[in-house]
Structures are given as structure tokens and as C-alpha cells.
C-alpha positions in Angstrom: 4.7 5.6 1.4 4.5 5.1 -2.4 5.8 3.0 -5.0 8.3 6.2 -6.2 9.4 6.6 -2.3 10.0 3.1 -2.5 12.0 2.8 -5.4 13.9 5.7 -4.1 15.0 3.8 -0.8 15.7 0.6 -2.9 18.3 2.5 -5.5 19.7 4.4 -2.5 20.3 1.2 -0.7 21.2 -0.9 -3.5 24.2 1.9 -4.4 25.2 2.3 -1.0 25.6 -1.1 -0.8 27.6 -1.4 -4.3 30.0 1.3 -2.5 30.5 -0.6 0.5 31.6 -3.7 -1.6 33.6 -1.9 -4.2 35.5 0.1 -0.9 36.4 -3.2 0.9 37.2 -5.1 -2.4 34.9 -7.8 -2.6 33.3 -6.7 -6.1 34.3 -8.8 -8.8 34.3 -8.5 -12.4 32.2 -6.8 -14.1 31.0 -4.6 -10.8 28.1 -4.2 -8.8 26.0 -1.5 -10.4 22.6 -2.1 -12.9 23.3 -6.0 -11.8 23.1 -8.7 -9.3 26.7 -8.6 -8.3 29.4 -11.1 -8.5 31.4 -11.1 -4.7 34.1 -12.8 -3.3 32.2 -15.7 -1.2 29.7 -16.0 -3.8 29.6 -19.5 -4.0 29.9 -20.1 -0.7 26.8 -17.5 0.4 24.5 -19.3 -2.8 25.4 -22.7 -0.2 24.0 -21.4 2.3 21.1 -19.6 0.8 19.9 -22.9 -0.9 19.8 -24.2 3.1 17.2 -21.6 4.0 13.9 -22.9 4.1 12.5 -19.6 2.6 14.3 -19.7 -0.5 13.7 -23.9 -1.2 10.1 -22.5 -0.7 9.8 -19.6 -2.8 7.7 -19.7 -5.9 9.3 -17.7 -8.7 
């Protein structure tokens, strides 16, 4: 597989995804497409993602 078959799987995820939340109506303002998305639960999920050991541990 290369990078383009890659990128091609991530968009096609990324916008089915962005579907999925704009159908069950936990997009928020201003929408999930060309951005991270803003979500009902956000805060919430950003808790527990800050417990995972893999994200305190991530260089970036």
C-alpha cells in the first residue's frame, strides 16, 4: 500500500465518520469536515483521553 492508498482510506474514513456524527446529531458548531470536530461529550471524552497512558506519553 502507498502513501496515496493511504490517504485515500484516511479521507474515506475521516468523512464517513463526519456523516455518522452529523446523522445522529452530535456535531457541533462549526461541523466536522476539513477540522478536528467539536462533539457533544467533548469534554468529557478529552477526560478520559488525558487518563490514557499513551497520550500522557506521546511526544508531539
Amino acid at each position: 500500500m502507498d502513501i496515496k492508498e493511504i490517504k485515500q482510506i484516511k479521507k474515506a474514513l475521516r468523512d464517513k465518520i463526519g456523516r455518522k456524527m452529523e446523522e445522529t446529531k452530535v456535531a457541533m458548531f462549526p461541523g466536522v469536515f476539513k477540522r478536528i470536530p467539536n462533539f457533544v461529550g467533548i469534554a468529557e471524552a478529552t477526560r478520559h483521553l488525558n487518563e490514557l497512558s499513551e497520550w500522557r506519553n506521546a511526544k508531539i
